[in-house]
N, C-alpha and C positions, 0 to 999 in steps of 0.2 A: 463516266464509264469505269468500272472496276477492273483490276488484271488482276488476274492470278498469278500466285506468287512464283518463281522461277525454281527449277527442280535444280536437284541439287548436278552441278558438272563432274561430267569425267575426263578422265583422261586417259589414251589408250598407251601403256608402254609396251616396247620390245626389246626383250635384251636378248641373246645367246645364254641356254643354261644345257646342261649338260642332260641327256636325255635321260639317264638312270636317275639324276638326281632329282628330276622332274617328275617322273614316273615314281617314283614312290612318295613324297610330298605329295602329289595328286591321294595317292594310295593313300597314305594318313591320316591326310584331311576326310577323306570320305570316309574311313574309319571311325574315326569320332563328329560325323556329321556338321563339318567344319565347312566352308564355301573357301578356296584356293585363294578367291582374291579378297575376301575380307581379310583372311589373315595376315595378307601382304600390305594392305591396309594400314592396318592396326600396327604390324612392324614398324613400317613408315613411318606413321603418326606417334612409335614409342623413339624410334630414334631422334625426330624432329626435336621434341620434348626432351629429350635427357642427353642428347650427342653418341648415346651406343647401345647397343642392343641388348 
């Protein structure tokens, strides 16, 4: 019997961020047709990689 391969996981975080600060990130990102949490993503994944932003 064959499986199919497992999709990729997530995981859900929550932190407190300040509402202005959020509210235009949101704003920016949809400006230049960016998704909020890829680019949270990609930060992540650049800090993991090089120890800073």
């Amino acid at each position: 019997m064959a499986s199919t391969p497992k999709g990729p996981q997530k995981a859900r975080i929550e932190y407190y961020i300040d509402k202005q600060v959020y509210d235009q990130f949101v704003r920016i990102c949809s400006q230049h047709t960016y998704a909020p949490q890829i680019v949270v993503e990609r930060l992540m994944k650049k800090f993991i990689e090089t120890g800073q932003m």
